[in-house]
C-alpha atoms as one frame of an Amber mdcrd trajectory, in Angstrom:
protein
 -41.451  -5.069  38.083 -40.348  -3.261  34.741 -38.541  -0.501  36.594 -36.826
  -2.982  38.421 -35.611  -5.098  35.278 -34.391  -1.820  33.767 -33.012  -0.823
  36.654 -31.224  -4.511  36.467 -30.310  -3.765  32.838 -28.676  -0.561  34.036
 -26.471  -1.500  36.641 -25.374  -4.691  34.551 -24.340  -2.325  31.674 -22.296
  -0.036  34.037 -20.535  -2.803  35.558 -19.740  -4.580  31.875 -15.804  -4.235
  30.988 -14.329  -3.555  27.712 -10.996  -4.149  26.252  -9.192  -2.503  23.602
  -8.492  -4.144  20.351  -4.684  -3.855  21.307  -5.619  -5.772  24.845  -7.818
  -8.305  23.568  -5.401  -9.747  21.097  -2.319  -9.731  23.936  -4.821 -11.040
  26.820  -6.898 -14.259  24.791  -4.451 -14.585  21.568  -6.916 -13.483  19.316
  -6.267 -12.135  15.759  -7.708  -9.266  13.800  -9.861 -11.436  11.934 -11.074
 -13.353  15.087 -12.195  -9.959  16.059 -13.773  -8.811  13.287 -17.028 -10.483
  13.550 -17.823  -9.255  17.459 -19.939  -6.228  18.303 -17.768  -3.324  19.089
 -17.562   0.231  20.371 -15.772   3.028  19.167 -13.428   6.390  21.417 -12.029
   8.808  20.421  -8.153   8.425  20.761  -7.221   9.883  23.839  -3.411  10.373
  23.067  -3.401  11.227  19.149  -6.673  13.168  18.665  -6.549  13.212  14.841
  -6.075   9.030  14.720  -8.266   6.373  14.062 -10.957   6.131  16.949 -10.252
   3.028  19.247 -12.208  -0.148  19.316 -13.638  -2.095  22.531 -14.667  -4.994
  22.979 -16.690  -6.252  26.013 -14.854  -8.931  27.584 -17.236 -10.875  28.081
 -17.611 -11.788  23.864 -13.690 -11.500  23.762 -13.336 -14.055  26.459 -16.255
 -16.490  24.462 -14.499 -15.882  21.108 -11.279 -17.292  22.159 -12.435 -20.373
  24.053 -14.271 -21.328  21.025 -10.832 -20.748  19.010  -8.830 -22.763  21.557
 -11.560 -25.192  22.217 -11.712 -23.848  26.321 -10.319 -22.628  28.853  -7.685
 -24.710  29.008  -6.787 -24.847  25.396  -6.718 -20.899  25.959  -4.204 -21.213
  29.045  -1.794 -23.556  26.936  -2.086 -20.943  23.660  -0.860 -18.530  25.820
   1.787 -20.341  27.320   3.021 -21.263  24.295   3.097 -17.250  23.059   4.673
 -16.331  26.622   7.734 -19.027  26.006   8.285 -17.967  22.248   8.807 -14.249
  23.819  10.900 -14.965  26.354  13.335 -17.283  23.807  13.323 -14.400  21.711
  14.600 -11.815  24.072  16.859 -13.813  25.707  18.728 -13.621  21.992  18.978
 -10.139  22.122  18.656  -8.770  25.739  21.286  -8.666  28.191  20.246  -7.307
  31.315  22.160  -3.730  31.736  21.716  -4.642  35.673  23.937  -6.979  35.123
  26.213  -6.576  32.373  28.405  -8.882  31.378  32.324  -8.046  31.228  34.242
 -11.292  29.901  34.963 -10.312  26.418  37.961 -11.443  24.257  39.982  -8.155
  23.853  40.747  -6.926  20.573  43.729  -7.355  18.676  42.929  -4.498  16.123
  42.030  -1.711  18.608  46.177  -0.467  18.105  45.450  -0.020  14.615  43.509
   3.290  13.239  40.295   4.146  14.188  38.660   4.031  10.615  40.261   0.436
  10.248  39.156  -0.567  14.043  35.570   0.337  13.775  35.535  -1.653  10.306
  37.171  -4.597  11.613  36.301  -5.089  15.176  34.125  -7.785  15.637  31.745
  -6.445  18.672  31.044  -3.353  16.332  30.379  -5.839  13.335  28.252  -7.992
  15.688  26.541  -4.986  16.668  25.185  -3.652  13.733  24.169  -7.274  12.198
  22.643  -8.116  15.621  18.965  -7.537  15.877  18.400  -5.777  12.739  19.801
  -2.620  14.052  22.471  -1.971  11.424  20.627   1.779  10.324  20.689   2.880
  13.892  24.586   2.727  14.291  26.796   5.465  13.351  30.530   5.781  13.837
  31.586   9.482  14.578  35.320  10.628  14.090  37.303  13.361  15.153  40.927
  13.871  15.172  40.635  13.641  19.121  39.787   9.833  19.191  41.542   6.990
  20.582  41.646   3.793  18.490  39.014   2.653  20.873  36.823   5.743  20.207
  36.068   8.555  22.997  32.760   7.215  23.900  29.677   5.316  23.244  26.385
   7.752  22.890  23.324   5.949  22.795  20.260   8.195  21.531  16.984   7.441
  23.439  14.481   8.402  20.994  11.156   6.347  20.289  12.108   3.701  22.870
  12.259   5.430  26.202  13.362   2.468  28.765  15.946   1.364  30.257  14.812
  -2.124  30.993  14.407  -4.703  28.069  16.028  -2.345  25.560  18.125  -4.403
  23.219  19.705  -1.185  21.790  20.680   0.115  24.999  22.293  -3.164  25.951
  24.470  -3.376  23.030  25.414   0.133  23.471  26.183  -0.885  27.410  28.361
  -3.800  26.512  29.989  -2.175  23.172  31.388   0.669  25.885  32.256  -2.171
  28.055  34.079  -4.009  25.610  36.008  -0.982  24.013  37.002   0.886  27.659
  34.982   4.063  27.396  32.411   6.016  28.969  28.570   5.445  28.404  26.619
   8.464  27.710  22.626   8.273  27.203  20.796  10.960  25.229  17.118  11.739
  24.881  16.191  13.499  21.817  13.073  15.248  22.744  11.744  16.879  19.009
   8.592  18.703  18.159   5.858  16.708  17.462   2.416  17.915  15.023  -0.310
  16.621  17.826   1.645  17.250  21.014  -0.855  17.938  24.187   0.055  18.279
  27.390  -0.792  14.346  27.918   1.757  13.389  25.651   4.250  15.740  27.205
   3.403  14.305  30.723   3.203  10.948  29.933   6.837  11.158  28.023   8.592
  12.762  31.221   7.540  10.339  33.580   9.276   8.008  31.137  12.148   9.671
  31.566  11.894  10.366  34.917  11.620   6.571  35.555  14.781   5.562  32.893
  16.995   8.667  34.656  16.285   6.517  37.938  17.098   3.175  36.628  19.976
   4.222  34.899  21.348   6.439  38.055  21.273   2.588  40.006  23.986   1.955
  37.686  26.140   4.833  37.494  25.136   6.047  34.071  23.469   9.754  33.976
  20.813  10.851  31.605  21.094  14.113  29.402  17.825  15.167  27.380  18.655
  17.128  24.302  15.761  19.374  23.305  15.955  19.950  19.527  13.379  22.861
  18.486  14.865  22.748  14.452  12.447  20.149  13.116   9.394  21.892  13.426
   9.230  22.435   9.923   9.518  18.826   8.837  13.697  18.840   8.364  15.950
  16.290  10.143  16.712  16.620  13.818  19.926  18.631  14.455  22.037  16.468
  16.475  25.186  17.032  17.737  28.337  15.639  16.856
């Protein structure tokens, strides 16, 4: 009957699932342009209110779209194969597990000689900042306290807030290694213009979860909160 095919209708369109744009392109390789073309939805952002609302796709078309790209299912399987062994080369460049971190560096001949010289010429700090394009997010800090070696390695947990698969933190891990001193990992918690009290949750769970992994390995976390930006100026960290 009519009610019947509605009611049909109905249930179908409750059980349909939808991706985001985000999840479609990891899940069936698919670009921005392969997605342009397929019927969409629109949500409001549920973590950044004032941002661009988000885009889903039923999976159904998502799933269609990329077997005609990859000419099937298996085509699909082997694209994605392919994606999933061209990560895993690149991060095995640039990540080294801090589980297991590795201690059989060459010591340094120029850690006797001043610190502003050392820090120059030492070639785990030069590696450091050329590795990974991270040469703007290291800083060398003196005082007339430090050792040739320095005092300590700090490494500032801001934007990335993991402890697993964090380049940044490894090479902060294995620069304190190398040079003899103490590890010490920061959060920098700052205001932010749409903070709710998702965002808030959702960031301390983070760093409930990093304080764990990072207490497995002997290495405490500190969170700095730093109230001075809310005007737009440059977090006040500490020396």
């Amino acid at each position: 009957s009519h009610c019947c095919i509605m009611a049909d209708a109905t249930q179908e369109a409750a059980s349909a699932r939808y991706l985001s744009k985000t999840a479609a392109k990891e899940t069936f390789g698919l670009s921005d342009a392969d997605l342009s073309p397929l019927p969409h939805k629109e949500k409001r952002n549920p973590v950044v209110r004032s941002a661009a609302p988000m885009r889903l796709y039923l999976e159904s078309d998502v799933e269609a779209a990329a077997h005609r790209k990859y000419d099937g299912p298996a085509g699909l399987q082997a694209a994605l194969q392919k994606r999933e062994t061209a990560r895993a080369k690149r991060q095995k460049k640039v990540h080294v597990s801090v589980a297991e971190p590795s201690t059989s560096f060459t010591p340094l001949s120029d850690l006797s000689c001043p610190v502003h010289t050392a820090v120059h010429t030492s070639g785990l700090l030069r590696a450091i900042a050329t590795h990974g394009g991270m040469a703007d997010r290291i800083r060398v800090r003196r005082t007339g306290h430090s050792t040739p070696a320095g005092q300590h390695v700090v490494y500032w947990m801001q934007t990335a807030v993991r402890a697993d698969e964090n380049p940044a933190l490894s090479l902060a891990w294995h620069a304190a290694l190398h040079l003899g001193v103490p590890l010490h990992v920061v959060a920098l918690l700052m205001p932010h213009q749409h903070s709710t009290a998702r965002r808030w949750v959702f960031l301390l769970q983070g760093l409930r979860d990093v304080s764990d992994a990072l207490d497995r390995h002997g290495v405490a976390l500190a969170v700095f909160i730093d109230d001075s930006a809310s005007d737009g100026t440059e977090p006040n960290v500490p020396e």
